[in-house]
GUZA-940416 format. One line per field, with one value per residue: residue number from 1; residue in three letters; x, y, z of N, C-alpha, C in turn. Coordinates in steps of 0.05 Angstrom, whole numbers, padded with zeros to 5 digits. Atoms other than C-alpha are relative to their C-alpha. Example, Ala and Ser with C-alpha at 12.3 -4.5 7.8 and 13.67 -1.06 7.14 Angstrom:
<atoms>
nuro: [1  2]
rogu: [Ala  Ser]
n.x: [00018  -00016]
n.y: [-00024  -00024]
n.z: [00000  -00001]
ca.x: [00246  00273]
ca.y: [-00090  -00021]
ca.z: [00156  00143]
c.x: [00018  -00015]
c.y: [00024  00022]
c.z: [00000  00014]
</atoms>
This chain:
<atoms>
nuro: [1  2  3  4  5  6  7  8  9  10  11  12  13  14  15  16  17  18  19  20  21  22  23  24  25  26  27  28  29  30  31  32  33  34  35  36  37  38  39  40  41  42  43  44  45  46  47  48  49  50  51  52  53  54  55  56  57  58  59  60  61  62  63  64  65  66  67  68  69  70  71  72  73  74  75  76  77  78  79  80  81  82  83  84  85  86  87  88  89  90  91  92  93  94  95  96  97  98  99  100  101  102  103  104  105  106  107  108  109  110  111  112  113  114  115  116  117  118  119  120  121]
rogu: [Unk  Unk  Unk  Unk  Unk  Unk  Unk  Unk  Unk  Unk  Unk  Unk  Unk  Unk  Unk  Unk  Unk  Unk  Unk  Unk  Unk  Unk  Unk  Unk  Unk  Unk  Unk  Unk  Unk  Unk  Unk  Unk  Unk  Unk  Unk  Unk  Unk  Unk  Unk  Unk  Unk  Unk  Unk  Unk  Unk  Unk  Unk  Unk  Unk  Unk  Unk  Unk  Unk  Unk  Unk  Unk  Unk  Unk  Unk  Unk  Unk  Unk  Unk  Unk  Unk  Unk  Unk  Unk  Unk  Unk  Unk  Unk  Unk  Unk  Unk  Unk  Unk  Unk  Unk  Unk  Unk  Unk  Unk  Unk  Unk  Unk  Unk  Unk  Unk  Unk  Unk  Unk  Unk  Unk  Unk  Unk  Unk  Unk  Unk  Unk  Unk  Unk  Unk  Unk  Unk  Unk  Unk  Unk  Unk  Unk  Unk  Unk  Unk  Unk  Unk  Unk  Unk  Unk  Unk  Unk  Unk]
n.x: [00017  -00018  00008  00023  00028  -00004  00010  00019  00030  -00011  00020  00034  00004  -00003  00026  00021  00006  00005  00042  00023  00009  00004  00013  00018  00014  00025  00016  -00004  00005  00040  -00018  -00007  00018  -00006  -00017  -00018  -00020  -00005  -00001  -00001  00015  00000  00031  00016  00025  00004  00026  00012  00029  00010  00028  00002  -00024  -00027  -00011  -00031  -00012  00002  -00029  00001  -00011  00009  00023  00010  00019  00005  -00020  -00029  -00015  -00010  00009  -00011  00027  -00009  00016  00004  -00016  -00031  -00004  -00012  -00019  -00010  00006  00027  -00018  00012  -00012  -00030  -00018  00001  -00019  -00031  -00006  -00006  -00008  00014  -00005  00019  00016  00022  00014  00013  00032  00011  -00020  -00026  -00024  -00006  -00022  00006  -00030  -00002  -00014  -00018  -00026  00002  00006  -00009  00001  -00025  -00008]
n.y: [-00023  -00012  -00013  -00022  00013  -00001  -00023  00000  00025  -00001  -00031  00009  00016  -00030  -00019  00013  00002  -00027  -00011  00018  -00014  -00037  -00007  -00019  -00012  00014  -00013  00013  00032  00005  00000  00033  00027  00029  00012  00001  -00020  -00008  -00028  -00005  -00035  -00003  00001  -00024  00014  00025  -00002  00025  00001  00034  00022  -00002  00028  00002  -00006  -00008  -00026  -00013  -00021  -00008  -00013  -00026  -00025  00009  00014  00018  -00009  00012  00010  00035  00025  00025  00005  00026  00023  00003  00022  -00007  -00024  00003  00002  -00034  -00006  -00029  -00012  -00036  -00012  00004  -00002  -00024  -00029  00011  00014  00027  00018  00028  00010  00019  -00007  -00016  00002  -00032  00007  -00020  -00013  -00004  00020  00002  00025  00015  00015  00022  00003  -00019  00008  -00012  -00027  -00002  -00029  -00009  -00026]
n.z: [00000  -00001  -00024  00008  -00017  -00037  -00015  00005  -00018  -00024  -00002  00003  -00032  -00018  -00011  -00010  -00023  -00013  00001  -00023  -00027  00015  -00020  00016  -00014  00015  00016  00015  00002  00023  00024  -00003  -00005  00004  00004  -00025  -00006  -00027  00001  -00021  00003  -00019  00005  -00007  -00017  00003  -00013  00000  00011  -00011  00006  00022  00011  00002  -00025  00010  -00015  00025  -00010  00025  00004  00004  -00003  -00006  00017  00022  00031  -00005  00011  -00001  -00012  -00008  -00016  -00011  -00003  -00031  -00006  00005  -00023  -00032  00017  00004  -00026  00016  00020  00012  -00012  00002  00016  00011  -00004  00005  00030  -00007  00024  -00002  00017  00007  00026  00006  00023  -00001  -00005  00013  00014  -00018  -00008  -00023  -00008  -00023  -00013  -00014  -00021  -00021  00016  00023  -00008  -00016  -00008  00016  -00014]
ca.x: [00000  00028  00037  -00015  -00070  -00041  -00053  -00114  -00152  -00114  -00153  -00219  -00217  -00201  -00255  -00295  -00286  -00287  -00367  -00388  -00364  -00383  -00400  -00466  -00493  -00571  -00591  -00548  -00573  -00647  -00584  -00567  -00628  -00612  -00547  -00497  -00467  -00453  -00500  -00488  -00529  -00558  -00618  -00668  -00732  -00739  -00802  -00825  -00888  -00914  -00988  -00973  -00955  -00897  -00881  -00827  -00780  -00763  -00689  -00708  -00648  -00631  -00705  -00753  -00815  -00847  -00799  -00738  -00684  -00669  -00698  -00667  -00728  -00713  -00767  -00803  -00765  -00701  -00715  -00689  -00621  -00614  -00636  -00691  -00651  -00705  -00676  -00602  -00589  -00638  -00602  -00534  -00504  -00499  -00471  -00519  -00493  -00536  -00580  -00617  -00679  -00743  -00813  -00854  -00796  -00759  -00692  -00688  -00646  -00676  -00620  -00623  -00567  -00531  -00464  -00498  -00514  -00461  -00448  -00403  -00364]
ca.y: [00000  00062  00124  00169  00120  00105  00178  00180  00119  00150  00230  00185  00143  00214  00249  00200  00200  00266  00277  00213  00252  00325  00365  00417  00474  00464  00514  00468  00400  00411  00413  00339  00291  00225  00232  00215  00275  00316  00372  00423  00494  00515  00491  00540  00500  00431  00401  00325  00310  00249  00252  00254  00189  00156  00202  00241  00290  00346  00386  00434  00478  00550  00578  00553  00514  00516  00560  00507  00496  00424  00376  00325  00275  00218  00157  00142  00074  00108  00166  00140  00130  00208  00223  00285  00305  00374  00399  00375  00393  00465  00533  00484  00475  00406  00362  00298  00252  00205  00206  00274  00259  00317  00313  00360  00401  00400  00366  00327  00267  00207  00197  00127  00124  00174  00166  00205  00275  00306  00379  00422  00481]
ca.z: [00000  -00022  00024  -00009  00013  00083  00098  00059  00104  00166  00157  00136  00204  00245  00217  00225  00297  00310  00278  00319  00382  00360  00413  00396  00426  00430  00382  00333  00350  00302  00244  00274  00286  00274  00288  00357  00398  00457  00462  00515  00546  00608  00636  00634  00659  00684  00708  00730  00702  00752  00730  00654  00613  00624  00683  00645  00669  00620  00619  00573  00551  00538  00538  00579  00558  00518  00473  00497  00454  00460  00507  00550  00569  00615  00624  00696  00686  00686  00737  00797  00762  00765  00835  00814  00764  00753  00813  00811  00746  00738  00728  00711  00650  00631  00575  00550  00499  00462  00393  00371  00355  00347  00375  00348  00317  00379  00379  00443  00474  00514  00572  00604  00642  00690  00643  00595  00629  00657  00701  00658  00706]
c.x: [00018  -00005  -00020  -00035  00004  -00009  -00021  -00026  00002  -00026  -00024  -00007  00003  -00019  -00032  -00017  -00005  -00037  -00012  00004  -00002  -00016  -00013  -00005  -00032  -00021  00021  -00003  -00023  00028  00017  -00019  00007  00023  00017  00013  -00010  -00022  00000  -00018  -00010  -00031  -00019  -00026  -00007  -00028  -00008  -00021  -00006  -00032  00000  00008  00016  00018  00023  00004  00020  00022  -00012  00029  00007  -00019  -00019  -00027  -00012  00014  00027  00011  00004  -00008  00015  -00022  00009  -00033  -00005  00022  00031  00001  00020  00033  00018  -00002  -00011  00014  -00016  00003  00024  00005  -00019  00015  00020  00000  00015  00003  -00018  00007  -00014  -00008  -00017  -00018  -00019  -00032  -00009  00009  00016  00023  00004  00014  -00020  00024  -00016  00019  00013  00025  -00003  -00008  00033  00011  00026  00008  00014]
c.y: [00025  00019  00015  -00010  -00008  00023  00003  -00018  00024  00026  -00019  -00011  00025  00018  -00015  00001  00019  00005  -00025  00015  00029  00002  00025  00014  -00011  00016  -00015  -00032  -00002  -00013  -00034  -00020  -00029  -00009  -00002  00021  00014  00030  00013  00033  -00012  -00008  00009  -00006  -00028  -00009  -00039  -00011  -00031  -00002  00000  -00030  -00010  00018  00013  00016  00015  00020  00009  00025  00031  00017  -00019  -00017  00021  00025  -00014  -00003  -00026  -00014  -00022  -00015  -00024  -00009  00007  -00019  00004  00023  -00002  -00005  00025  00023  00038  00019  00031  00014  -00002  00016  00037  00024  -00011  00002  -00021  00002  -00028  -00010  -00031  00011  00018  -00021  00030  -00010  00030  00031  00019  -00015  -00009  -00027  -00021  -00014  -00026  -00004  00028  00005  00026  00033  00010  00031  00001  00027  00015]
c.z: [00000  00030  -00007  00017  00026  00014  -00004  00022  00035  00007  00000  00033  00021  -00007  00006  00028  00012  -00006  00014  00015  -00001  00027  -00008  00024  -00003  -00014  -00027  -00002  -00018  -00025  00000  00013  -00012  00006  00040  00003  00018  -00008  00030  00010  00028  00005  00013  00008  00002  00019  -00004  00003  00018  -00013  -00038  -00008  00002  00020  -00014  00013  -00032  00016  -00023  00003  -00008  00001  00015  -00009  00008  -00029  00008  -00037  -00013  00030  00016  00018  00019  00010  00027  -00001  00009  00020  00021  -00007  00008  00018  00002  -00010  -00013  00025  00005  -00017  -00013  00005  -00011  -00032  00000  -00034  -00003  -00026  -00002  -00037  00001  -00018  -00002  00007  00006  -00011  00019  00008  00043  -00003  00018  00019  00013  00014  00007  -00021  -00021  00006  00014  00005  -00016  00029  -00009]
</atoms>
């Protein structure tokens, strides 16, 4: 193999890895739904819905609901995991890495584990 293509695979595998772990603000996560990556911002209203469906708890980002940014929703099943994570983590700015997706043309994240939120300072 010559050297032209040794460096050639080498940049392809490096940028590869860099846009899996891309880290977004969350007025640039709408511009990545479908795809894996860190987004990060402050969170400007969180709120744990126990008599609604599914019991979610809602990080919403930068603007409060219901003009949020970006979304971080975590499951009942998965709550306790995060130990009431809409008072831990409101006012903070946090990092959550996982798959954008968008419900109702709001990019959000479903965290499941702890691993995947974490305080930025």
């Amino acid at each position: 193999m010559n050297l032209t293509l040794k460096f050639a695979i080498v940049v392809v595998c490096f940028t590869v890895h860099i846009l899996a772990g891309q880290t977004l603000s969350e007025g640039e996560a709408a511009k990545h739904v479908g795809e894996k990556a860190t987004v990060c911002g402050v969170v400007a209203s969180a709120r744990y819905a126990s008599r609604s469906k599914g019991q979610p708890t809602f990080l919403n980002l930068d603007k409060p609901y219901p003009n949020a940014i970006f979304t971080a929703l975590i499951w009942r099943e998965d709550r306790p995991k995060f130990n009431e994570p809409e008072i831990r983590f409101r006012n903070k700015r946090i990092c959550t890495t996982g798959t954008i997706t968008s419900y109702r043309g709001t990019p959000e994240m479903v965290l499941r584990e702890p691993s995947q939120v974490r305080l930025q300072r």
